[in-house]
Residue, then its C-alpha position, 0 to 999 in steps of 0.5 A: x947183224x943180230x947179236x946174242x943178247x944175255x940180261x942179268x936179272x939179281x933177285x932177292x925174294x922176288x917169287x911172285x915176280x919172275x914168272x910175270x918178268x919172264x913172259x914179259x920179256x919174251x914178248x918184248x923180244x920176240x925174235x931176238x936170240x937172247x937169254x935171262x940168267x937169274x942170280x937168287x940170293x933168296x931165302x924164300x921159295x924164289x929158287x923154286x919158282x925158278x927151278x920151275x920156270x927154268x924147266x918150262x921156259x930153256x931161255x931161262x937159267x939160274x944159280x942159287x948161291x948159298x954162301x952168305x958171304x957171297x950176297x949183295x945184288x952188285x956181286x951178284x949182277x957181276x957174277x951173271x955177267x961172267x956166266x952168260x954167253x951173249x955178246x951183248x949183256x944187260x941188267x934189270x931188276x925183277x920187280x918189273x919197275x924197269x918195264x920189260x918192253x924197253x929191251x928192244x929199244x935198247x937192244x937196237x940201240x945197241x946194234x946201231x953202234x952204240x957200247x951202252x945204253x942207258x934208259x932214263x926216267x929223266x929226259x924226253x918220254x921218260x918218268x919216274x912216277x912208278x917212285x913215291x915222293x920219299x924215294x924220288x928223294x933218295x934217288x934225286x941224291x944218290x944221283x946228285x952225290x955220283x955226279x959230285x963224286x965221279x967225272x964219268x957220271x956227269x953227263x949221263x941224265x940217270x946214272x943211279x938206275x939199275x937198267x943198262x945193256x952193254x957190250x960184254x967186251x967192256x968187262x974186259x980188263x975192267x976191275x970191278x970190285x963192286x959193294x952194295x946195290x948200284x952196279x952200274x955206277x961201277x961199270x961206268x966207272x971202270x969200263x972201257x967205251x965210247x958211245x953212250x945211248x940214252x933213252x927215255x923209259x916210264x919207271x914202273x910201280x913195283x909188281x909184287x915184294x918189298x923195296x931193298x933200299x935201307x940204311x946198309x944199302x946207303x951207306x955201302x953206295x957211300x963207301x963205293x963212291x969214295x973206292x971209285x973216286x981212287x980206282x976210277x979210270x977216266x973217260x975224256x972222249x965219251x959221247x953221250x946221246x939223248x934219242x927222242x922217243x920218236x927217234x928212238x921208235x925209228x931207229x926201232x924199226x930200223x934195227x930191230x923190228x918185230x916179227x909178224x906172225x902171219x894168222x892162217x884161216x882155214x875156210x871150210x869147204x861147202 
């Protein structure tokens, strides 16, 4: 049975990369019902470049917040959550370093029954070449420090990434009170599931802009870390699977294959 799919996508400076992100992602889910909600804390011409998408393209919307208080890419992603309608949420950063492509098999990953699927560089078919030798650092630590710090991320290969797709009935009752950049580490956390899907994915070269990563950012990760480990609910039952890339292109066409358009060629009459 399909499913309404709504994927959250934070942005910060990212004018040169919604519009190329928007295309790609209607091309990966090519009839899919789904939706894209931009949350912009921009001080460029980024909420102009999406007044504009949103106006060519009806799956599009966004919300430009003005409150400075309010900023920060965790609280934004949750408050994209909360506004959109789709039964089945996700999560993607706008600088096209998560592949659009990838959406389809997550989301038949998510129509074969699973509560969350999380795209890793770090299996079978996946990479993370689209990182230079000093973010493969950052990244392989903040991965090691979540794991040391949280139970719940233990068995999971890519706990740190900023793409995942979920059920939105997790955010039910869940105490989210996320700080900093990694929002999923949160929902993990905090979120009632059972079955977790891992994939593999190619982690991309960032498309246009400038990396968000900073001392700030590290050391409010720090200081989510140390909340969770009090806040943390516990979750002794989870299953988490790894799909082979070739399992994952089976499942694919079961779940969710794509349309065929049907080319029509007019002969001319003699």
């Amino acid at each position: 049975m399909s499913k309404k799919l709504s994927i959250v996508v934070p942005t910060y400076n990212e004018s040169g990369n919604v519009e190329e992100l928007a295309r790609q992602v209607k091309e990966a889910l090519n009839g899919v019902d789904y939706d894209i909600w931009f949350v912009d804390d921009s001080n460029d011409d980024t909420p102009e470049v999406l007044e504009e998408l949103c106006k060519k393209d009806k799956r599009c919307r966004y919300k430009h917040r003005e409150d400075r208080d309010q900023t920060g890419l965790a609280t934004a992603v949750i408050e994209g959550f909360h506004m959109a309608d789709g039964e089945i949420l996700a999560c993607m950063d706008a600088d096209l370093q998560h592949p659009p492509a990838i959406l389809r098999s997550m989301y038949a990953a998510m129509l074969s029954g699973a509560d969350m699927c999380i795209p890793s560089r770090l299996i079978k078919g996946g990479s993370d070449g689209g990182l230079n030798i000093v973010r493969k650092f950052v990244s392989g630590t903040a991965r090691w420090m979540g794991k040391a710090a949280l139970s719940s991320l233990r068995n999971i290969s890519d706990p740190t990434s900023g793409l995942f797709m979920f059920k939105k009935e997790m955010l039910n009752g869940a105490d989210l009170q996320p700080i900093g950049w990694k929002i999923m580490v949160e929902v993990v956390a905090m979120c009632e599931y059972r079955l977790i899907v891992e994939i593999p994915y190619e982690f991309q070269d960032r498309n246009s802009g400038e990396s968000k990563i900073s001392k700030k950012a590290t050391i409010e990760y720090m200081e989510q870390l140390k909340d969770l480990r009090k806040r943390g609910i516990k979750h002794d039952s989870v299953i988490v699977t790894r799909w082979s890339p070739e399992f994952t292109k089976s499942m694919v066409k079961k779940y969710c294959p794509e349309e065929k358009t049907e080319s029509i060629t007019k002969s001319k009459a003699e």
